[in-house]
N, C-alpha and C positions, 0 to 999 in steps of 0.2 A: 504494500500500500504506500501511497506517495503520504510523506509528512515533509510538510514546508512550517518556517519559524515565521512569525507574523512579528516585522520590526516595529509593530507600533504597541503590540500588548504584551509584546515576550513570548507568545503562547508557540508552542509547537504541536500546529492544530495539521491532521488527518486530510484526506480530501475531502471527505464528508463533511467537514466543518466548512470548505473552500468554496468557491463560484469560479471556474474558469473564466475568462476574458480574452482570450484571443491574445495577438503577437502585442509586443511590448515596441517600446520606442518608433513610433509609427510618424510620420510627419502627416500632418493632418494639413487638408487642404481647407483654402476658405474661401468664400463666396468669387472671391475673383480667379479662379483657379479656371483650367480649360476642362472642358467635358473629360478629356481622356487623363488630364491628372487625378479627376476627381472618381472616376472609376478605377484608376489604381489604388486610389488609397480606399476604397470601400471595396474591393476583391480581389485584390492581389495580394497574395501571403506568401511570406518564405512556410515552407513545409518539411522542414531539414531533417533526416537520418542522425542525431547528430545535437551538436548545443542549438538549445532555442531561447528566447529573451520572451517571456509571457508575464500576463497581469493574473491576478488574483485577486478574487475577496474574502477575506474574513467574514464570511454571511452567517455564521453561527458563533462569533466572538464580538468583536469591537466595530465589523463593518466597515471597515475602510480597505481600499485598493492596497496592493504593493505588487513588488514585480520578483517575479524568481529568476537565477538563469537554472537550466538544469538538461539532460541527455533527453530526450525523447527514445531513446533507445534502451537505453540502462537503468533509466530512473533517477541518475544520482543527480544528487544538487548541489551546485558549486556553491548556491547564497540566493539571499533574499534580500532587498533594500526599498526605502519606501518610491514610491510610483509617482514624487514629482521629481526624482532623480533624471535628470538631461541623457545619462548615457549608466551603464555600469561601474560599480564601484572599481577603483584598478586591485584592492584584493581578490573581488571576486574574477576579475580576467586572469590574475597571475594564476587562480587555481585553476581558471582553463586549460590557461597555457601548460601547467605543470603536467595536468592529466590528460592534457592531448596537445603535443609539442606540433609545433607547425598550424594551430588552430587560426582559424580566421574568420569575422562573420560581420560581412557587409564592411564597414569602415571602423571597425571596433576591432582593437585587435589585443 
């Protein structure tokens, strides 16, 4: 079973306790955007074998968003940081990095 650590209440809450949200660090388009930007950012997802950057909620704790990175494949979790963070923490990328040398995703490295 997937358990992620919720930065905002400490808890190391189960997925049962969780709300999935889809990919993490997304640029969001806005009203002045073209048709085909604005259909990227509403269905186009990285879908990676591999480390993924995803949102979360605490829907059965404190309720608020935060983001995990973690394998979609493996299950492990490098970390969890809160969800108005701009990019990844760089501890949690060094533990990418450590657990899969040569890792890269998108312009985060």
């Amino acid at each position: 079973m997937l358990t992620l650590h919720c930065p905002y209440c400490g808890v190391d809450a189960d997925e049962t306790d969780l709300h999935a949200g889809g990919e993490a660090h997304l640029k969001r388009e806005g009203p002045g955007a073209s048709d085909v930007d604005f259909e990227d950012y509403l269905f186009m997802r990285e879908n990676p074998k591999g480390v993924y950057f995803e949102r979360w909620r605490h829907a059965y704790g404190c309720g608020k968003w935060f983001l995990a990175a973690r394998c979609t494949n493996t299950l492990q979790v490098f970390g969890t940081y809160p969800a108005q963070t701009p990019e990844p923490p760089q501890e949690i990328k060094d533990k990418i990095s450590a657990a899969r040398p040569g890792w890269s995703w998108g312009n985060l490295t």
